[in-house]
C-alpha positions as CSV (number, residue, x, y, z in Angstrom):
1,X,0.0,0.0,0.0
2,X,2.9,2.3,0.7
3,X,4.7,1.9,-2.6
4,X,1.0,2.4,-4.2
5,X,0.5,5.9,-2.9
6,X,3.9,7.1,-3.2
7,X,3.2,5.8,-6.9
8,X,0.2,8.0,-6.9
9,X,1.7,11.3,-5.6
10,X,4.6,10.6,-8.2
11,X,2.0,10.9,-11.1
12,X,0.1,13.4,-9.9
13,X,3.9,15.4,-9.1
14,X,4.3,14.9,-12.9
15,X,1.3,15.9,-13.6
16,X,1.4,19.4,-11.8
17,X,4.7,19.7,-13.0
18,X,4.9,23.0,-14.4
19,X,6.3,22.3,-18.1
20,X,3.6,19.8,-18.4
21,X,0.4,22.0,-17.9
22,X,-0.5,20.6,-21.5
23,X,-0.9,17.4,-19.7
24,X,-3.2,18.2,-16.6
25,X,-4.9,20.5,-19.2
26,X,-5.7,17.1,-21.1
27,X,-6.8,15.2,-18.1
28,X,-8.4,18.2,-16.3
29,X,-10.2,20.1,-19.2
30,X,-12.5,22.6,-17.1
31,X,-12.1,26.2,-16.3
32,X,-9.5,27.9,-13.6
33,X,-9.1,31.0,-12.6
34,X,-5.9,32.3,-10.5
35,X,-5.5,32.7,-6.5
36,X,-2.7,33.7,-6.1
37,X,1.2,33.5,-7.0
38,X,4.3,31.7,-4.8
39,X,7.4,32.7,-5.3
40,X,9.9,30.1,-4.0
41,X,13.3,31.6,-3.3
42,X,14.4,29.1,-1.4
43,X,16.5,25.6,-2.7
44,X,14.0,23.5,-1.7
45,X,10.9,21.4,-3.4
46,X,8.2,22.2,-1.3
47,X,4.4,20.7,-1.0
48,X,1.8,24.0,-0.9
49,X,-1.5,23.0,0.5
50,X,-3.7,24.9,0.4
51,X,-6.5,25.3,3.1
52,X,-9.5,28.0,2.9
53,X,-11.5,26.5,6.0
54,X,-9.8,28.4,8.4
55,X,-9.3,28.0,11.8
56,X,-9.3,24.4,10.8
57,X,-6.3,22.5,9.9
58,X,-7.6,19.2,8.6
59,X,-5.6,18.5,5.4
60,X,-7.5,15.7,4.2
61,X,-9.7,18.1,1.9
62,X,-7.0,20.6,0.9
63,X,-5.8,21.1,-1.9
64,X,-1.9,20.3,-2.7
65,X,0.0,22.4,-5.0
66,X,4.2,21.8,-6.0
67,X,6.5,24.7,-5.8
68,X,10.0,23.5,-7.2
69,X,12.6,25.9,-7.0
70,X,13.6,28.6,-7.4
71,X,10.4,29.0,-9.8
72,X,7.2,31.6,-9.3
73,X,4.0,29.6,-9.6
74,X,0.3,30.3,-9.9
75,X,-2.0,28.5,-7.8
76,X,-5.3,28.2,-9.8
77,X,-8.9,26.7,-8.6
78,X,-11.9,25.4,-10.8
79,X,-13.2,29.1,-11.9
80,X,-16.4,28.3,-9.7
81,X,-13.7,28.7,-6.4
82,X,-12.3,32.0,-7.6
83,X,-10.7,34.9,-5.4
84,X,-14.1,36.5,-5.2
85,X,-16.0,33.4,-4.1
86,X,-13.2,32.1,-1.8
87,X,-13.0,35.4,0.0
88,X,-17.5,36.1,0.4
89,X,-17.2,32.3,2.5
90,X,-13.7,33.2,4.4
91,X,-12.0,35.8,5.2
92,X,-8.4,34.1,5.9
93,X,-7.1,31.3,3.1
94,X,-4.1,29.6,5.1
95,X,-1.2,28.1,3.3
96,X,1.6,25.6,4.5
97,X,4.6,25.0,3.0
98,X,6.3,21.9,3.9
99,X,9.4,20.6,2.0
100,X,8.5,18.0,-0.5
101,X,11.4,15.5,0.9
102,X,9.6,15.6,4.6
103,X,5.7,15.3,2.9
104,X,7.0,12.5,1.2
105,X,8.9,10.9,4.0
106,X,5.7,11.0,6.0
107,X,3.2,9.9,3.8
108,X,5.1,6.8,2.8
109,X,4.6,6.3,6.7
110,X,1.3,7.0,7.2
111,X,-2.7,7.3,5.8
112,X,-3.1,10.1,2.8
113,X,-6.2,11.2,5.3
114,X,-3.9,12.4,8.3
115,X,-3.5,15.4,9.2
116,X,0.5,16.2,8.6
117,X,0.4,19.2,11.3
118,X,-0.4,17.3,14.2
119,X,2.9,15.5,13.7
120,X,5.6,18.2,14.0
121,X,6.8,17.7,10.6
122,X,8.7,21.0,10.2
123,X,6.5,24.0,7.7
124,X,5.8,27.5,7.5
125,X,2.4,28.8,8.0
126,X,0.7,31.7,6.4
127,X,-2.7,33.2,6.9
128,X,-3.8,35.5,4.4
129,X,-6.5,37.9,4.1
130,X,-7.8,39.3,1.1
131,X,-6.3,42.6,1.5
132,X,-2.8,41.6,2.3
133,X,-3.0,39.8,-0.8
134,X,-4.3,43.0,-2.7
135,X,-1.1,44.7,-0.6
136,X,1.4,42.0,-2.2
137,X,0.2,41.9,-5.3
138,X,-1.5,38.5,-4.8
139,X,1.8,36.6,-4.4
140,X,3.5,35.2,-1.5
141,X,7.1,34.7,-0.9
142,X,8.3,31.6,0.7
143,X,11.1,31.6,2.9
């Protein structure tokens, strides 16, 4: 079962690679609009999830965005989750960045359905609000 969903996150890693949007465009044909852009400056891979329920920190229904570096990506939702929508239901969107090498070490370890923060693996946390987002341009920079 292990080798199974590291399989899984492998493909789906290829898939949201960023020279292969053609790809997920193939497989994912519907409409997305743009939330907002990471900068990573850092040298690491990181795994960007992506949490608009906020104050909870369940990951099992985030969503999970790469970030290779030292690359600026655009996180996009299905259009029907766009900035305005997202921000009329919440008024923070938290992100956590962990480093791809310590997301992949513990979910080789454990259940796709628990929740990576409880365990101390090392991440930064951010908790944006519409406005700071306005402030910044609508990207974040990670470190």
């Amino acid at each position: 079962m292990k080798k199974f969903s590291l399989f899984i996150i492998i493909i789906f890693a290829l898939l949201f690679f960023p020279k292969c949007t053609h790809i997920y465009d193939f497989f994912f044909p519907y409409d997305y609009a743009p939330i907002f852009t990471l900068r990573n400056n850092s040298t690491d891979s990181l795994v960007i999830v992506v949490d608009y329920n906020y104050p909870d920190t369940s990951m099992a229904k985030s969503r999970w965005h790469y970030a290779w570096p030292p690359q600026k990506d655009t996180i996009y939702f299905e259009r029907d989750n766009d900035r305005e929508t997202i921000f009329k239901r919440n008024s923070v969107v938290q992100i956590f960045a962990f480093k791809f090498k310590d997301w992949i070490t513990f979910y080789t370890a454990n259940d796709l359905d628990v929740n990576i923060v409880d365990y101390h693996i090392p991440y930064k946390r951010y908790e944006l609000t519409r406005e700071w987002l306005e402030q910044h341009d609508w990207t974040v920079t990670y470190p």
